[in-house]
N, C-alpha and C positions, 0 to 999 in steps of 0.2 A: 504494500500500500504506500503509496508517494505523499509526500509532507500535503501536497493541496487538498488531497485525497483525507486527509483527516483532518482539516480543518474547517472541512463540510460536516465532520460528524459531531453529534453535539455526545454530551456525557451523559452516562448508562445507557448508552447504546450498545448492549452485551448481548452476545447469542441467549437466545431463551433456554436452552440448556446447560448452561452453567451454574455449579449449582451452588445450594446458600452458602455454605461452607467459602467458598469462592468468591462470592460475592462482596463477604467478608473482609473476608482477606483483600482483595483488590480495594474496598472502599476504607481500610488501613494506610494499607498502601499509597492511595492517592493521596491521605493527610498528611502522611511522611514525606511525599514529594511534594506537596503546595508548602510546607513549611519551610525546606530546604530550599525549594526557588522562590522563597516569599520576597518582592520586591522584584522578579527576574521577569518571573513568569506567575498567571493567576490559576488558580482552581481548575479553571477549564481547561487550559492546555496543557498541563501536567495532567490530565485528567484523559484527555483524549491521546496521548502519547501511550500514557500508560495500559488504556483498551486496546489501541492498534495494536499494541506490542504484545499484548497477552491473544491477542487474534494471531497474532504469528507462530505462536506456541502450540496454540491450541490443537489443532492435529498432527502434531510430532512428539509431542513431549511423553515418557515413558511412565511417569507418573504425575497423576492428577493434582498430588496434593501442594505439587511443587511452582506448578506454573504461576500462581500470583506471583512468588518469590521473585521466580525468574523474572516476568513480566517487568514485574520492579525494576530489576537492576540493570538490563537492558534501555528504560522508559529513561531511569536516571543517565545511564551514557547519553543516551541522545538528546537526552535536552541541556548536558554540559556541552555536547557538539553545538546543536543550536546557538546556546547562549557565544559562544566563540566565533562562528557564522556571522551572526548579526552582532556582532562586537559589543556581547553585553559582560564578557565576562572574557578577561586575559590572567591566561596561570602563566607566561612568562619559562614555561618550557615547552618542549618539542613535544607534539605527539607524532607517533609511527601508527599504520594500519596498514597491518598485515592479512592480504588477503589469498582465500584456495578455493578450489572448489567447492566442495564440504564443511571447510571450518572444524572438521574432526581432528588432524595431523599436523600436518607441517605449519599451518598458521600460528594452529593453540599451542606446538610446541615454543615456536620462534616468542608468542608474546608469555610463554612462560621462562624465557632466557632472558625476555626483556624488563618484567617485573623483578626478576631475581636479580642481575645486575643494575638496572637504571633506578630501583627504589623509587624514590619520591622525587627525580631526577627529569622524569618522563611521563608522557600518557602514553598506555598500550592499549591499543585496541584489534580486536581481528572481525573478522566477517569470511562468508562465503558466499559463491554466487548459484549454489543447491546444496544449504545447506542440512546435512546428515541430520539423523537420531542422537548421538553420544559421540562424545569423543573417543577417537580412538585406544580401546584398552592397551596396547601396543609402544601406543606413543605416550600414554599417560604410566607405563610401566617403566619406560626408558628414561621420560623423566624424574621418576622417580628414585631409580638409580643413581642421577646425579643430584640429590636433594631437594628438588622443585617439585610441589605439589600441584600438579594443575586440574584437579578432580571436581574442585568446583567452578570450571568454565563449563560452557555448553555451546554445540552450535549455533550461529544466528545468521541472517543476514543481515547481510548491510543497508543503508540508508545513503541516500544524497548528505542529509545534514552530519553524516559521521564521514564522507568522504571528505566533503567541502571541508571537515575541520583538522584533517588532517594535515600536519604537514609535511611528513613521506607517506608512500602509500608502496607498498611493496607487497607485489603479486607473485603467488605459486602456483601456477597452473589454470589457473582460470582464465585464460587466454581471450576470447576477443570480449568475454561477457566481461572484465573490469573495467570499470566506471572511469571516466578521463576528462577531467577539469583544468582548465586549466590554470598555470601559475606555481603548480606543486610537482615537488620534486616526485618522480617515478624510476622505481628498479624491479627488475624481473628474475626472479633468483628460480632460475633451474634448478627443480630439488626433487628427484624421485617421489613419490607417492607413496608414504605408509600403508596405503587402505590395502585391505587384506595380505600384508606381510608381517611374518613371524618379526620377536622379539629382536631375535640376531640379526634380522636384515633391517630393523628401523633404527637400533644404536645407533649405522654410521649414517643414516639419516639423522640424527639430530648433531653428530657431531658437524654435520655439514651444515646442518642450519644453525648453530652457535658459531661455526668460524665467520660467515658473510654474516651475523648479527652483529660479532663483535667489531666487524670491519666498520660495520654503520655506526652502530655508536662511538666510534674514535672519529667519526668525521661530524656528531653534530655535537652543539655545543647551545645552553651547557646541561651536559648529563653527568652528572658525579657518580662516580662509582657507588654502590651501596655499601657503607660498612659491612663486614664480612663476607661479601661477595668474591668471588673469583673472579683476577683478569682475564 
């Protein structure tokens, strides 16, 4: 659904089967976002962010109980994109958005090397352009190997207002379908596809995707290493 596309929909415009439990939860939810964007953004549009975005859940997500959760936290990316977009709001660091097809692997790995060394240095963000069910068990096993938990990411797609706020955008395979704005920096990082390969053959898939991450962040500035992080 495209940002104009939900700014025709008004609030509690929710599928008739979703249930009380749910409804709940999502009308938490939306208080927790209008308070956070209170002065940004009003009731409403954190409101309709937060529907669309649990509309995008809504038939992929493996368990029910999860999707406001998720909805949430997706609703809240996007409207710190927005606010960045329309220059309501400057954090004064770089963000990267790292996109795949899926959003299961090589993306969720790479923004799980880029949380773990750029700290509070960076925004990560990832996206896909179809994307998956779950991340890949694989690739969430390989990072975990190297101390990175990346278990609670989930696939998502992307949005115009999270491309627009990017300021690199670095693609793995999602070839003509990523999104091209212009003004921002663009890199295309050739990286094998985890999706249905064993343990042993994603390791040197991520070592691959740590050496060209680490290469990125020694060229932008400024990202400070994380205390206890690894060069």
């Amino acid at each position: 659904m495209t940002t104009e596309q939900e700014h025709e929909r008004g609030p509690g415009q929710l599928a008739p089967w979703v249930s009380l439990d749910q409804q709940l939860a999502l009308k938490t939810a939306a208080t927790r976002l209008a308070e956070e964007f209170k002065g940004i953004y009003g009731h409403e549009t954190s409101g309709r962010f937060l529907e669309s975005s649990f509309d995008q859940f809504d038939d992929r997500a493996t368990v029910a109980r999860f999707l406001p959760l998720l909805a949430e936290r997706w609703a809240r990316q996007r409207l710190h994109a927005l606010a960045k977009v329309e220059g309501l709001a400057h954090t004064g660091i770089p963000t990267v958005l790292f996109l795949c097809t899926h959003n299961a692997g090589r993306s969720q790995m790479a923004l799980g090397f880029f949380n773990y060394h750029a700290g509070t240095g960076g925004i990560g963000w990832s996206g896909g352009s179809e994307p998956g069910i779950e991340v890949n068990p694989a690739a969430v096993e390989a990072m975990a190997e190297r101390g990175i938990d990346i278990t609670a990411e989930f696939p998502k797609p992307w949005t115009d207002e999270v491309v627009r706020a990017a300021d690199v955008v670095v693609s793995m395979g999602c070839g003509d379908a990523c999104p091209v704005f212009p003004g921002k920096r663009y890199e295309d990082w050739d990286i094998a596809d985890p999706a249905g390969q064993t343990l042993v053959d994603v390791r040197p898939i991520g070592d691959e995707v740590e050496r060209r991450f680490l290469t990125l962040m020694s060229e932008l500035e400024p990202v400070p290493r994380k205390p206890g992080g690894d060069a």
